[in-house]
Each structure stands twice: as structure tokens, then as C-alpha cells.
N, CA and C atoms as a LAMMPS dump frame, in Angstrom:
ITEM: TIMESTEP
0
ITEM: NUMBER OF ATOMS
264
ITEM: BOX BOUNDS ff ff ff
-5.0000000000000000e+02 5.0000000000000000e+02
-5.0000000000000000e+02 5.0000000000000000e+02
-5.0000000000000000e+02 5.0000000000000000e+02
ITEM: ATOMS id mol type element x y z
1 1 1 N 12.439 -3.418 9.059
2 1 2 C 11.566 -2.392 9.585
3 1 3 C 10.155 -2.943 9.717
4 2 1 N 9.366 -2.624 10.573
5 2 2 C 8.255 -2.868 11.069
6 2 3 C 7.088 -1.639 10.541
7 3 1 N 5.918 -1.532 10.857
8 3 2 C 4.825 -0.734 10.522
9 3 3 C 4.942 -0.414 11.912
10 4 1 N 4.71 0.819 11.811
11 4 2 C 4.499 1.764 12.931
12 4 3 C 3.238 1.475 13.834
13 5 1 N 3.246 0.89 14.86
14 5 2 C 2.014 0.643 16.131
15 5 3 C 0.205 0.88 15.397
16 6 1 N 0.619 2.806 15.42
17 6 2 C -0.342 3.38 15.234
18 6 3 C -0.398 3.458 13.858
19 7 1 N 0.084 2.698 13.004
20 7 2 C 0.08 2.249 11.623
21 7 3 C -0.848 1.539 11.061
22 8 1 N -0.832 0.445 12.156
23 8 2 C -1.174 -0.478 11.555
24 8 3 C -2.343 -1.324 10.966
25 9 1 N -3.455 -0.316 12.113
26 9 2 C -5.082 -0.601 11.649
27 9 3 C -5.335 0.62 10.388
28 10 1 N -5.071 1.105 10.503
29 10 2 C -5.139 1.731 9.24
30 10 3 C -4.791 1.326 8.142
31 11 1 N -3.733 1.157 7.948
32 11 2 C -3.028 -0.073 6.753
33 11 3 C -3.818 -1.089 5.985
34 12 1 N -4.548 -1.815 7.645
35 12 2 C -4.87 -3.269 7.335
36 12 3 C -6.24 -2.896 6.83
37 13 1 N -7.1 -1.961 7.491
38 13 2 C -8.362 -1.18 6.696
39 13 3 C -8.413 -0.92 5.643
40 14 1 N -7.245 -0.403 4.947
41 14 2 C -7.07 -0.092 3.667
42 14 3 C -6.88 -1.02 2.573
43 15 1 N -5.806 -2.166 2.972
44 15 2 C -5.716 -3.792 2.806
45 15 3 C -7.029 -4.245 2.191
46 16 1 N -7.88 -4.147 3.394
47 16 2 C -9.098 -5.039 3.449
48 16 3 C -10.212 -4.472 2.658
49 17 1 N -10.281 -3.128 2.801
50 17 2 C -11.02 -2.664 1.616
51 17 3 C -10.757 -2.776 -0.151
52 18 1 N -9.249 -2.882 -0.347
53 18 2 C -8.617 -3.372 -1.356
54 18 3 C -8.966 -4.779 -1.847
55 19 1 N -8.846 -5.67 -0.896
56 19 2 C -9.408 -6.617 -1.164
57 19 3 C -10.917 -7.231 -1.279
58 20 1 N -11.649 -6.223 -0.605
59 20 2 C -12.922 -6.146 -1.371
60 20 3 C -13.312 -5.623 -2.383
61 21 1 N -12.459 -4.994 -2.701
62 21 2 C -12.898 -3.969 -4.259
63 21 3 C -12.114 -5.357 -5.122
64 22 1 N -11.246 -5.772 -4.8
65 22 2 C -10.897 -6.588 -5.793
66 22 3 C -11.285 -8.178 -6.294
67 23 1 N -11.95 -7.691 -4.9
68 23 2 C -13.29 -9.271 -4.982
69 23 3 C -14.273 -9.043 -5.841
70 24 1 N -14.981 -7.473 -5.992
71 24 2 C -15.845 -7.071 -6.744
72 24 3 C -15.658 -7.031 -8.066
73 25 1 N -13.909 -7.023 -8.523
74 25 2 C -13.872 -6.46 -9.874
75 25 3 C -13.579 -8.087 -10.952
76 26 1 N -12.675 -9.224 -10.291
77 26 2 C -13.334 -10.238 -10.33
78 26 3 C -14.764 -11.031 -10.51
79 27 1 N -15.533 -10.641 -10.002
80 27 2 C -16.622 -11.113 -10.069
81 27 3 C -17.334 -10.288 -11.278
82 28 1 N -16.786 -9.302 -11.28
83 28 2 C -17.443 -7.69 -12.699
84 28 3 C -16.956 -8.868 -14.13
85 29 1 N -15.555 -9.44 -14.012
86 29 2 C -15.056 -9.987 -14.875
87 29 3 C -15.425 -11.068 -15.246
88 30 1 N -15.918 -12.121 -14.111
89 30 2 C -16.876 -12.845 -14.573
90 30 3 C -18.166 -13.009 -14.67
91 31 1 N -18.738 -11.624 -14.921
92 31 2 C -20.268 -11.748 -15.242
93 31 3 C -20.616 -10.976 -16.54
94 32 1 N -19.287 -10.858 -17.26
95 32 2 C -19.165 -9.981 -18.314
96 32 3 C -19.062 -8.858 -17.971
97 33 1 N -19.031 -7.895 -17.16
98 33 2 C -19.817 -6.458 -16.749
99 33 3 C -18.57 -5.781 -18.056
100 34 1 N -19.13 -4.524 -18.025
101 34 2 C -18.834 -3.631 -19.215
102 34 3 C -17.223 -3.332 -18.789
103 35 1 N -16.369 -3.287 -19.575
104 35 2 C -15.499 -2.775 -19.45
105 35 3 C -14.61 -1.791 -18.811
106 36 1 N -15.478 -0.457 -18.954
107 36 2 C -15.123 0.905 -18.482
108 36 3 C -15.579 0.416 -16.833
109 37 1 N -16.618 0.001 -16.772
110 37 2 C -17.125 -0.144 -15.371
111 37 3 C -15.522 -1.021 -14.632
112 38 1 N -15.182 -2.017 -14.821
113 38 2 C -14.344 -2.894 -14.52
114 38 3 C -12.698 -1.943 -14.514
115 39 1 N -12.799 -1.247 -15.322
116 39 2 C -11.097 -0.474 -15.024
117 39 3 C -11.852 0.353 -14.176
118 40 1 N -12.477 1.069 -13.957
119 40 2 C -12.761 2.493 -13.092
120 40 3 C -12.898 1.395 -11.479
121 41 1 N -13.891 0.213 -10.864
122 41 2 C -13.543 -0.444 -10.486
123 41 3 C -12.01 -0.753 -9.964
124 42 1 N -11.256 -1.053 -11.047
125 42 2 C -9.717 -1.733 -10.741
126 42 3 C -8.713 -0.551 -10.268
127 43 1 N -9.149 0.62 -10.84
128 43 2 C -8.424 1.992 -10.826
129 43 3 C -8.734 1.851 -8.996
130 44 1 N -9.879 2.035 -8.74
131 44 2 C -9.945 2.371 -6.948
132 44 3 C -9.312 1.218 -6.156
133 45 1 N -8.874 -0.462 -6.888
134 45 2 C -8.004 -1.192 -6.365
135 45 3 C -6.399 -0.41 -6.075
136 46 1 N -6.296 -0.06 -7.335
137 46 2 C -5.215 0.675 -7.62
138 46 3 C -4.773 1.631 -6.616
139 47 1 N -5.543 2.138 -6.062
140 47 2 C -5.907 3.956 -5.326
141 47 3 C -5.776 3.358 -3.939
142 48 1 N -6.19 2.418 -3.677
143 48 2 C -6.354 1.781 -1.993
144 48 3 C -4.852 1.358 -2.019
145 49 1 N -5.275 0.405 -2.86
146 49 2 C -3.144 -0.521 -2.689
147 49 3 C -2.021 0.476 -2.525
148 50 1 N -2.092 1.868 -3.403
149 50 2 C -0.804 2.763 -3.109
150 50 3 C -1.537 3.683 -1.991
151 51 1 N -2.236 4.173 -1.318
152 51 2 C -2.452 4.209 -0.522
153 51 3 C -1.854 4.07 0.904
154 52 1 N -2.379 2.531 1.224
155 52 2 C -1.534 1.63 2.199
156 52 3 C -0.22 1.88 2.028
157 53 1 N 0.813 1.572 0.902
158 53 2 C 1.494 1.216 0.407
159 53 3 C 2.418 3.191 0.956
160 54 1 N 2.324 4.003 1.103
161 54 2 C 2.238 5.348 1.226
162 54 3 C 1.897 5.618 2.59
163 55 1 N 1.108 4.999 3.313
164 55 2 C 1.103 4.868 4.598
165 55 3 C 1.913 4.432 5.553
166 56 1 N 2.587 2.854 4.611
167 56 2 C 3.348 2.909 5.813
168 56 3 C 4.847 2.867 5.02
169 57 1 N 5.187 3.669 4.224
170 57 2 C 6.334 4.328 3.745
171 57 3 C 6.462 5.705 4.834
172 58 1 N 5.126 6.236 4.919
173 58 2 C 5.705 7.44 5.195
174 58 3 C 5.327 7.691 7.26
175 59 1 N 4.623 6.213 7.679
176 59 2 C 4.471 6.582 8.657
177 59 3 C 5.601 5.783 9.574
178 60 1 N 6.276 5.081 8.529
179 60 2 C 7.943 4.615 8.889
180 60 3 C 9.192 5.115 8.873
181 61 1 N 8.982 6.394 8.186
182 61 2 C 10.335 7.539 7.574
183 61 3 C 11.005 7.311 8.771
184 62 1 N 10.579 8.274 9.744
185 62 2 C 11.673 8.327 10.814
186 62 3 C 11.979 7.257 11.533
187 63 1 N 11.122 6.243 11.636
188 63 2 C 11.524 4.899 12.449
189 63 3 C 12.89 4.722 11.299
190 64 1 N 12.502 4.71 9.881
191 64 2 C 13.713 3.758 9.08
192 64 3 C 15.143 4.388 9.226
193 65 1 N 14.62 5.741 9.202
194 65 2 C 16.342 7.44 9.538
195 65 3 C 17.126 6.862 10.823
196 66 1 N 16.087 6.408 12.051
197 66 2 C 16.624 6.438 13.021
198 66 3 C 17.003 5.003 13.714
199 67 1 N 16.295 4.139 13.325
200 67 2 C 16.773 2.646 13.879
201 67 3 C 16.15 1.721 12.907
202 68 1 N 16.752 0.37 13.396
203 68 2 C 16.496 -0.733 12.481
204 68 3 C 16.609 -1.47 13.611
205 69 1 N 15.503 -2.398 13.204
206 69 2 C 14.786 -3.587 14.49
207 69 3 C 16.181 -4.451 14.353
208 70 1 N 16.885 -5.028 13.489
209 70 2 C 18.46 -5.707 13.613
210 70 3 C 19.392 -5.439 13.866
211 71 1 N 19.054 -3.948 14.338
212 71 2 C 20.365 -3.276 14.714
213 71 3 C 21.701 -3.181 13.761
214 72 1 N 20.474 -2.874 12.602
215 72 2 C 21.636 -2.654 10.623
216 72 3 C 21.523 -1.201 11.046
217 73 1 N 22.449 -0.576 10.39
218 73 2 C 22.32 1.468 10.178
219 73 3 C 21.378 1.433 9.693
220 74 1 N 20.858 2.577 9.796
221 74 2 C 19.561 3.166 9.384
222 74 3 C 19.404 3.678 8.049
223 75 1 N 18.144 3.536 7.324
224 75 2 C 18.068 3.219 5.762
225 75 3 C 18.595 4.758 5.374
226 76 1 N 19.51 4.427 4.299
227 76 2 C 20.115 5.865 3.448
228 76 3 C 18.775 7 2.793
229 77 1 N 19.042 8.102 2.559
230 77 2 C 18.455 8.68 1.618
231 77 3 C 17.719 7.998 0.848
232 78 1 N 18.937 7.512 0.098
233 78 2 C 18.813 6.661 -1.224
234 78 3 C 17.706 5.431 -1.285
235 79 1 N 18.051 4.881 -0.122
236 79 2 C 17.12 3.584 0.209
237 79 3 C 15.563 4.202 0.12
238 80 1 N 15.593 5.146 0.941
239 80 2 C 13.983 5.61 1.457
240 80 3 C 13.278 5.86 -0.177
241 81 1 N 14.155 6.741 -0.957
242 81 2 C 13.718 6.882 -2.08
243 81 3 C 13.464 5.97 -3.04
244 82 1 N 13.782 5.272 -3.221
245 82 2 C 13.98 3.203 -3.765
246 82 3 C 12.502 2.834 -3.325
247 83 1 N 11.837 3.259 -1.915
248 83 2 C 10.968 2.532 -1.682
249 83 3 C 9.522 3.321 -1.934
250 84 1 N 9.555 4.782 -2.097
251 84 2 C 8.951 5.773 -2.759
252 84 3 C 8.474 5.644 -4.252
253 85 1 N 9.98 5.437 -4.884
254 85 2 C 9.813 5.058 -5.993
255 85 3 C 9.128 3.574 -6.729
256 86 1 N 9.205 2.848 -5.778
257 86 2 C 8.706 1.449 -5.786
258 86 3 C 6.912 1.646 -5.882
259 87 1 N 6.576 2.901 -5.35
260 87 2 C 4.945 2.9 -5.388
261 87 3 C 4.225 3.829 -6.501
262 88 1 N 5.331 4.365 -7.051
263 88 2 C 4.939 5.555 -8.068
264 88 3 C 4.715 4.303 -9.354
């Protein structure tokens, strides 16, 4: 399965902001910065990554119900939930 067209700048926005917060919390880590500051920091890594991660779970649902780019059957119930559960 693929990310949905109109998926996909959004995603990668979210990506990229992730990876700037996580450039920041790195650098928190090596300059000593306080602790609490550095998880509350890592927490909004956290918040972006499932995010994305939720985006394109759910802006793929029906692409995954209804086709598969290999022309495999289309992902079970079960599967979709596997990948739900994978972000919780």
C-alpha cells in the first residue's frame, strides 16, 4: 500500500517537523537542559510521530479495504487493526 496522493505533504510536514523537534531535544540533551523540559520536548516528538503515523493509517483505510498496488486481496479487518494497534 502506498500513502494516499493527497496524503502525502501532509505526512511529510509532520515528518519534518518531528524531526526538528527531535533535533531540538538532542541538542536539550547535550547542553544538559533540565529534564522535565527535555520529556515535555520528546512528548511533542511523540505527538507528531503518531500523528503522521494516524494519517496515513487512516487516510489509507479505504485504499487498503479496496485494492492493493500487487494485486494481493485487500487488507482484512484484522490486518487494518494490527496496524492501528501498532501506533497506540
Amino acid at each position: 500500500m502506498q500513502v494516499e496522493e493527497e496524503a502525502v505533504r501532509p505526512v511529510l510536514n509532520r515528518l519534518r517537523r518531528a524531526q526538528g523537534q527531535l533535533a531540538a531535544v538532542i541538542a536539550m540533551v547535550e547542553a544538559g537542559r533540565d529534564c522535565k523540559d527535555v520529556v515535555t520536548q520528546l512528548a511533542a516528538v511523540s505527538r507528531a510521530l503518531d500523528r503522521a503515523g494516524f494519517k496515513i493509517v487512516a487516510g489509507g483505510m479505504r485504499q487498503c479495504l479496496a485494492e492493493s498496488a500487487d494485486d494481493a486481496p485487500p487488507m482484512s479487518e484484522e490486518e487494518l487493526e494490527k496496524l492501528f494497534l501498532a501506533l497506540a
